[in-house]
C-alpha positions as CSV (number, residue, x, y, z in Angstrom):
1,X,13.9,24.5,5.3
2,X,13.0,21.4,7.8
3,X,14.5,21.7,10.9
4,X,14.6,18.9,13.5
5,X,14.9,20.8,17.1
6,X,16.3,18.4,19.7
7,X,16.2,19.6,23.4
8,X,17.8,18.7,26.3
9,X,15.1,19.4,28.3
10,X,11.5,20.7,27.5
11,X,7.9,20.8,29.0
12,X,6.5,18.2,30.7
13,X,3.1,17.9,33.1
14,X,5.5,18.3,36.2
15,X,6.9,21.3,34.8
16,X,5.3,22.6,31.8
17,X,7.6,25.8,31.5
18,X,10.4,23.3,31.0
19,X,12.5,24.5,28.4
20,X,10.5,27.5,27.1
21,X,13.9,28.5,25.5
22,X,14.0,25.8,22.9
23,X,10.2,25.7,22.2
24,X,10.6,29.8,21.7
25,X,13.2,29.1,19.3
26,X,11.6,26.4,17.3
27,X,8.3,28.6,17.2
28,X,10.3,31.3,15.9
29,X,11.3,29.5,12.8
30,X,8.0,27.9,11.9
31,X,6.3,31.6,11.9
32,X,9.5,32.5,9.6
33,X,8.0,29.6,7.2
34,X,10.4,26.6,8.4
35,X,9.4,23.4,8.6
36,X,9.7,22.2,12.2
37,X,9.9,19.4,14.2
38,X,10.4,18.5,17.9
39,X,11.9,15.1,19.1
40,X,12.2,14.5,22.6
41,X,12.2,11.9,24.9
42,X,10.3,12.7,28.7
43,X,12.0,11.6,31.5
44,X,8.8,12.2,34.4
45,X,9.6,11.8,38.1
46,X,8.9,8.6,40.4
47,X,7.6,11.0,42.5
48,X,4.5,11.6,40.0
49,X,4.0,7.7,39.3
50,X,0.4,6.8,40.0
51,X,-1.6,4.4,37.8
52,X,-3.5,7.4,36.3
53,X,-0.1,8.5,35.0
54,X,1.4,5.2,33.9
55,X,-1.5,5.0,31.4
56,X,-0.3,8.2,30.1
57,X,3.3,7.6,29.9
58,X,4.0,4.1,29.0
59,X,7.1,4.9,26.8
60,X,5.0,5.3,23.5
61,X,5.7,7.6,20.9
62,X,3.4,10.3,20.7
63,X,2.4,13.1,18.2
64,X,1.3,16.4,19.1
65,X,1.0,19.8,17.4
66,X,2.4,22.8,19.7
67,X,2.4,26.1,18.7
68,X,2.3,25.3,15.1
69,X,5.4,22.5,15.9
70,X,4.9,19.0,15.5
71,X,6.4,17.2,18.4
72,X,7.1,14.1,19.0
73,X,7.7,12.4,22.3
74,X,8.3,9.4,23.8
75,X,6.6,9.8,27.1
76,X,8.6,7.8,29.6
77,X,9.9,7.8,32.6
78,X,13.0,8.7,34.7
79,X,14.3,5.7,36.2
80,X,18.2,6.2,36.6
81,X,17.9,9.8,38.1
82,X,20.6,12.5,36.6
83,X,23.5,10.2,36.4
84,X,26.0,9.3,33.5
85,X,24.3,6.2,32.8
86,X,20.7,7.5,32.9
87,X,22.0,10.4,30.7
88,X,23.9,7.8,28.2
89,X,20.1,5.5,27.7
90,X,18.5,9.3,27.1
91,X,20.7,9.8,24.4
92,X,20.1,6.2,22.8
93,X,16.4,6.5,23.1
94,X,16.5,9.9,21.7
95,X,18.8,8.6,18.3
96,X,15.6,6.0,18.3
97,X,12.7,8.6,18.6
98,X,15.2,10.6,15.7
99,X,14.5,7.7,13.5
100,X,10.8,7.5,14.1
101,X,10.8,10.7,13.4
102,X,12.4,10.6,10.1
103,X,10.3,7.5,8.8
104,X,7.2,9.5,9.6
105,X,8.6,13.0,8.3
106,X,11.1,12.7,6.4
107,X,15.2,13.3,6.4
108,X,15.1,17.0,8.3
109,X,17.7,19.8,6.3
110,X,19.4,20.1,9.9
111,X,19.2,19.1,13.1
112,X,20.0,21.3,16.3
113,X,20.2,20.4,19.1
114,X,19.8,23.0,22.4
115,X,22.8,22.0,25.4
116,X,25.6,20.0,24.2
117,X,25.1,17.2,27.2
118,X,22.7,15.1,25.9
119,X,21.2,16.8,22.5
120,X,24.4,17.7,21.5
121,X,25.6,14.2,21.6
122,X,22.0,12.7,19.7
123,X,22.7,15.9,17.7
124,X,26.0,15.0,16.1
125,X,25.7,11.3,15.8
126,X,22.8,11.4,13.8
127,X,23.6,14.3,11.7
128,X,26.7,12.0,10.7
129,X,24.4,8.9,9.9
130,X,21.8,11.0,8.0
131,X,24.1,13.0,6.1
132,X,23.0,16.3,7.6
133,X,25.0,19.0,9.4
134,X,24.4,19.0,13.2
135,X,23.6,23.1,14.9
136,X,25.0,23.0,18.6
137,X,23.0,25.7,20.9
138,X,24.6,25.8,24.3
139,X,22.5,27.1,27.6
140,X,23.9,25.4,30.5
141,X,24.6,27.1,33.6
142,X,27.6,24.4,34.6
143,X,29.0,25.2,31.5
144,X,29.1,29.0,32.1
145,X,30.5,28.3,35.6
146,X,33.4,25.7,34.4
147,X,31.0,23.1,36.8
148,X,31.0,20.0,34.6
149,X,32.5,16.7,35.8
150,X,35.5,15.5,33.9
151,X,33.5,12.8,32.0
152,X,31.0,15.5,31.1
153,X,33.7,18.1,30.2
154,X,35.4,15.3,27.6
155,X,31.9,14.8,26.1
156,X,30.9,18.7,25.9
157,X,34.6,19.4,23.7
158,X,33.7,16.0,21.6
159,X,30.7,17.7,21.3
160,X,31.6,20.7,20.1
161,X,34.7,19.9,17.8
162,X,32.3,17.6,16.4
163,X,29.3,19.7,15.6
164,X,29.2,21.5,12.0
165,X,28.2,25.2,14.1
166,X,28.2,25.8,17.8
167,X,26.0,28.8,18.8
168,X,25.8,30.2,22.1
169,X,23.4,32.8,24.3
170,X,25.5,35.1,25.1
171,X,28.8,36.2,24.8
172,X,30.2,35.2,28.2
173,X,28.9,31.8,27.2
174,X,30.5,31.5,24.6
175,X,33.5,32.5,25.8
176,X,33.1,29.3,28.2
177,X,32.4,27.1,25.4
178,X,35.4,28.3,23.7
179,X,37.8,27.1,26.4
180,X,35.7,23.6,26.3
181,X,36.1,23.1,23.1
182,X,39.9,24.4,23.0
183,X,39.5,27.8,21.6
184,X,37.3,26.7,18.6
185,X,34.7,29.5,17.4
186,X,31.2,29.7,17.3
187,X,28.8,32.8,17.2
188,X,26.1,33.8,19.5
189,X,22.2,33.9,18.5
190,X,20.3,34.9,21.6
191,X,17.0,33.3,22.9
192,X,13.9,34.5,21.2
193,X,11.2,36.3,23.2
194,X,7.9,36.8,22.7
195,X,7.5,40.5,22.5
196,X,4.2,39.9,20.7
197,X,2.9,38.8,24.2
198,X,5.1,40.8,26.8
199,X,3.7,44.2,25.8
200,X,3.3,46.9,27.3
201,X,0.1,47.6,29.7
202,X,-3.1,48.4,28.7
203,X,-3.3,50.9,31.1
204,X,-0.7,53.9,32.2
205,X,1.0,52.3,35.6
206,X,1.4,53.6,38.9
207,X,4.3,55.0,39.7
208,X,3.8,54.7,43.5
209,X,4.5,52.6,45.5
210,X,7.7,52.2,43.1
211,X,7.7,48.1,42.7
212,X,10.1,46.0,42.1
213,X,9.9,43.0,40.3
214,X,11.7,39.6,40.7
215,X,10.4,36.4,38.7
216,X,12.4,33.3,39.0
217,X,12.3,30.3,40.8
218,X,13.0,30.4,44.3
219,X,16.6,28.4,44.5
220,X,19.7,30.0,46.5
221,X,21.8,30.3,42.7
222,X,19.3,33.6,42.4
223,X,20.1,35.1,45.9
224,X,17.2,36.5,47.0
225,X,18.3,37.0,50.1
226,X,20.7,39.6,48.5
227,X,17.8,41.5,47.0
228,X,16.0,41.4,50.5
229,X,18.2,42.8,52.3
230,X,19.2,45.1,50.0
231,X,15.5,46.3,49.6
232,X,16.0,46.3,53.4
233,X,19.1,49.6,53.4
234,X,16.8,51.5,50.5
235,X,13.4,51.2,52.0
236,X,15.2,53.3,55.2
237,X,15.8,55.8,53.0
238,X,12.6,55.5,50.3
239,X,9.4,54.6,52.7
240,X,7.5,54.3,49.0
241,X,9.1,51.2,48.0
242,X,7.6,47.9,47.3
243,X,9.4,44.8,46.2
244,X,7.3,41.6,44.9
245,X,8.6,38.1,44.5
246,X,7.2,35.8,41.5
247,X,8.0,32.4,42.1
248,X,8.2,28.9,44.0
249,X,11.0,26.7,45.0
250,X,12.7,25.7,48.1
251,X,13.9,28.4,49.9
252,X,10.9,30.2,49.7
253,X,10.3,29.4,53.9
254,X,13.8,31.2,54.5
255,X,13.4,34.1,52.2
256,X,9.9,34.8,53.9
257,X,11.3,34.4,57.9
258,X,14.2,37.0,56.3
259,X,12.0,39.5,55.0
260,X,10.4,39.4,58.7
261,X,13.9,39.6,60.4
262,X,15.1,42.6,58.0
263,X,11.6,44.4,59.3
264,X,10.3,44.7,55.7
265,X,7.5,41.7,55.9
266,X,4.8,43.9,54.9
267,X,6.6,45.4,52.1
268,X,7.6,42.1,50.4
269,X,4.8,40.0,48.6
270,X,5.7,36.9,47.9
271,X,3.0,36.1,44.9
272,X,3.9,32.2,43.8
273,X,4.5,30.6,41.2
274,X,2.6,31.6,38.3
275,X,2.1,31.6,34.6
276,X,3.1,33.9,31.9
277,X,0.1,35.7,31.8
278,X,0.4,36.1,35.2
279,X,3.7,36.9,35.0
280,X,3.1,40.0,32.7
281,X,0.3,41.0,34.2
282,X,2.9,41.3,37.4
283,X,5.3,43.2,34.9
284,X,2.7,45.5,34.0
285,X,1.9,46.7,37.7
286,X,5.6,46.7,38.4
287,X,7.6,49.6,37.7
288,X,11.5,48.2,37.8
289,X,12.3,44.3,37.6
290,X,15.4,43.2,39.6
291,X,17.5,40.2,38.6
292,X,20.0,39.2,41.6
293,X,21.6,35.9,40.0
294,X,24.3,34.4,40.9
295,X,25.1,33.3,37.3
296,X,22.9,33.4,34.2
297,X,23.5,32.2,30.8
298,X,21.1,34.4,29.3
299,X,18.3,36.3,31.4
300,X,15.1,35.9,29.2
301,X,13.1,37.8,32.5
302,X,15.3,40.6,31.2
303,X,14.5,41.1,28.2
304,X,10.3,40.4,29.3
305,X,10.3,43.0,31.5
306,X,11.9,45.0,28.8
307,X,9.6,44.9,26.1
308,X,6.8,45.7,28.6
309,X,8.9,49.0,29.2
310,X,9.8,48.4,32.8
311,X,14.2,49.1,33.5
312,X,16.4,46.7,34.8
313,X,18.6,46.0,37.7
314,X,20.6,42.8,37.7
315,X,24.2,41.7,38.8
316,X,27.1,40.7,36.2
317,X,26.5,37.4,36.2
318,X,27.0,36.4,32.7
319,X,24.0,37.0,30.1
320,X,22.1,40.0,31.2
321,X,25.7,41.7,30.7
322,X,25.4,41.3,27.2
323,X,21.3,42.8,27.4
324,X,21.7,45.3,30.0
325,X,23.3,48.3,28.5
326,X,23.3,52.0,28.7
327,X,19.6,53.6,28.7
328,X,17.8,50.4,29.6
329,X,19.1,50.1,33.9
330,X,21.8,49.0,35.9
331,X,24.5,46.3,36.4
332,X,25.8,45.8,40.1
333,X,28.9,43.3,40.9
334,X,27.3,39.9,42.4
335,X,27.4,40.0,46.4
336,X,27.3,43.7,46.1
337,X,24.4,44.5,48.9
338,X,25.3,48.3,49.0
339,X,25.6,48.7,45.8
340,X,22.2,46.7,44.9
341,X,20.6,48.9,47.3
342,X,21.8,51.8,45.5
343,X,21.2,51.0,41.8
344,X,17.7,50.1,43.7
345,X,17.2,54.0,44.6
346,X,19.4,55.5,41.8
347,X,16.6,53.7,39.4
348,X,13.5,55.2,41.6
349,X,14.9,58.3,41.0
350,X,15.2,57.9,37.2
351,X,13.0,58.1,34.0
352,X,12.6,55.8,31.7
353,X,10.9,56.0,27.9
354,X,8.7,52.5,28.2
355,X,8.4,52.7,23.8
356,X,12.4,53.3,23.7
357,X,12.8,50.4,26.3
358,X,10.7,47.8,24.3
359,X,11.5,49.2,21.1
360,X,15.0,47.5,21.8
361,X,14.3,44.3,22.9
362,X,12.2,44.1,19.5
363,X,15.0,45.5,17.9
364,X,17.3,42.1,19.4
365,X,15.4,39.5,20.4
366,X,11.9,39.3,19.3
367,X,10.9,35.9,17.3
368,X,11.7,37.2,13.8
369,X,15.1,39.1,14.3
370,X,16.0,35.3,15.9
371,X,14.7,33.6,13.3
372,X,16.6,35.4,10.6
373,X,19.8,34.5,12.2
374,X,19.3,30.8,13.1
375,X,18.2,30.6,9.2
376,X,21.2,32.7,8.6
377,X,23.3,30.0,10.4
378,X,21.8,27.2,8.0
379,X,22.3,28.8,5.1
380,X,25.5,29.6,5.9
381,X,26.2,25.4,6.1
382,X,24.0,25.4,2.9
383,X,26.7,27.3,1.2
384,X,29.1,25.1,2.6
385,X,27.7,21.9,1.3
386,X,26.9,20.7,4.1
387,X,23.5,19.2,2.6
């Protein structure tokens, strides 16, 4: 099976974690024995040009092999900024890097792309010219939360009526999708995670202080301020609790001047933005991870913090509903301060079975249980004649 993986977005040196979805997916299929390819065209920031970086990124084409995937990229450079027309030269460049690739590789079994706006469009085009069927993932957080422009709306549902299987993260995704793409049905495969590498500790934790965990990039859609404040009622009434903050972003000044309003300054760590080891190796001194989003298509975090055999508390806010259930934490209504202060004590006050909790998320979304069903989803077209 050859498989040509066509992002959206992905890593860059700006912001190498770019992505990880897609990349987790595509190494999931080469260790189940696929043939895989990446083809993606960089768009770097302006803000990053420098002569140093213009002799690395010159739109060329280059090769590289990443986590047993061969990639190739045209390393270039973002010049029309996130507009309809900048988006519309991505996908022409991309159909170009597609046929570089295929004279250098060969005619890929399938292509799939991940996000209907712009793989999805590069996606079904060339699977029409190349005779192969095109594999629509969908991640985007506009389309969860019915935010896409009309002109990106009409290219999403051409998109999907269009593509020969849309897939989706989650089942309140796919929902969304569905009324894009006027009811038409598609199935969800989940991202892959690497439970090989979030395992659990080495060492037995601590279980006081009880920590709390949050890890995500520090942007007002994950309303930290919520999970401040709501830290702020629970630590009145539990003076053993801890809450630490793994990320960087933007509102990081504000969140920090509200911890010191809300009194709880010293009890809030605010540890920066780090990488995954670091990030486990937060996960393993934490004992509860706390996801306070205001929408999420899928909640990888979720499932991380899982399979290192910490619970979880996170808000309905679209994917973690589908992870989240009975035995493995707690669900709280967005906006819901009292009542994320209270899942915050009820799980304190709770037990959990850190072998049960990761044997799960092995169970669902480790890299071969994904595997088998995106190669399930192929083989599926196979039957079809579709190739």
């Amino acid at each position: 099976m050859h498989v040509l993986v066509l992002p959206s977005w992905y890593r860059t040196p700006e912001c190498p974690w770019s992505g990880i979805f897609f990349e987790n997916h595509a190494v999931a299929l080469a260790r189940a024995g696929a043939r895989v390819g990446v083809a993606f065209v960089e768009r770097r920031s302006l803000r990053s040009l420098s002569p140093a970086n213009v002799g690395e990124s010159h739109f060329q084409v280059a090769r590289s092999e990443e986590r047993g995937v061969t990639a190739l990229r045209l390393k270039g450079w973002n010049t029309l900024g996130q507009t309809l027309p900048g988006a519309k030269i991505w996908a022409v460049m991309s159909e170009r890097l597609v046929r570089t690739y295929v004279q250098r590789f060969g005619v890929p079994d399938v292509l799939h792309a991940h996000a209907a706006l712009w793989a999805g469009t590069v996606a079904v085009r060339m699977g029409r010219i190349l005779s192969r069927p095109s594999v629509v993932t969908e991640h985007s957080s506009l389309v969860l939360r019915g935010d896409l422009e009309p002109r990106e709306r009409r290219e999403a549902a051409r998109v999907y009526c269009e593509a020969d299987q849309i897939l989706a993260v989650s089942e309140p995704l796919l929902a969304a999708v569905g009324s894009v793409a006027g009811g038409r049905r598609g199935r969800v495969v989940p991202n892959a995670v690497d439970c090989e590498f979030f395992t659990r500790p080495p060492v037995a934790r601590r279980q006081s202080p009880f920590t709390f965990l949050s890890a995500c990039n520090l942007v007002a859609g994950k309303r930290l301020d919520h999970l401040i404040r709501a830290f702020a009622t629970a630590s009145q009434i539990r003076s053993d609790l801890r809450v630490v903050i793994v990320g960087a972003g933007p509102e990081e000044g504000a969140l920090r001047r509200l911890a010191q309003a809300c009194g709880v300054a010293p009890l809030v760590t605010f540890a920066g933005g780090l990488p995954p080891e670091g990030v486990r190796e937060r996960m393993w001194n934490a004992n509860a991870l706390v996801l306070s989003s205001a929408a999420e298509t899928f909640g990888v975090v979720v499932v991380e913090a899982l399979a290192t055999g910490i619970p979880v508390i996170s808000t309905r806010c679209g994917g973690p509903e589908d992870i989240v259930e009975p035995g493995l934490g707690l669900l709280v209504n967005r906006d819901d301060e009292e009542g994320l202060a209270k899942a915050m004590l009820d799980i304190a006050g709770q037990s959990y079975s850190e072998g049960a909790l990761r044997d799960r998320m092995m169970a669902r979304y480790s890299f071969e249980k994904v595997a088998r069903d995106l190669l399930s989803v192929y083989g599926t077209l196979a039957a079809r004649g579709r190739w």
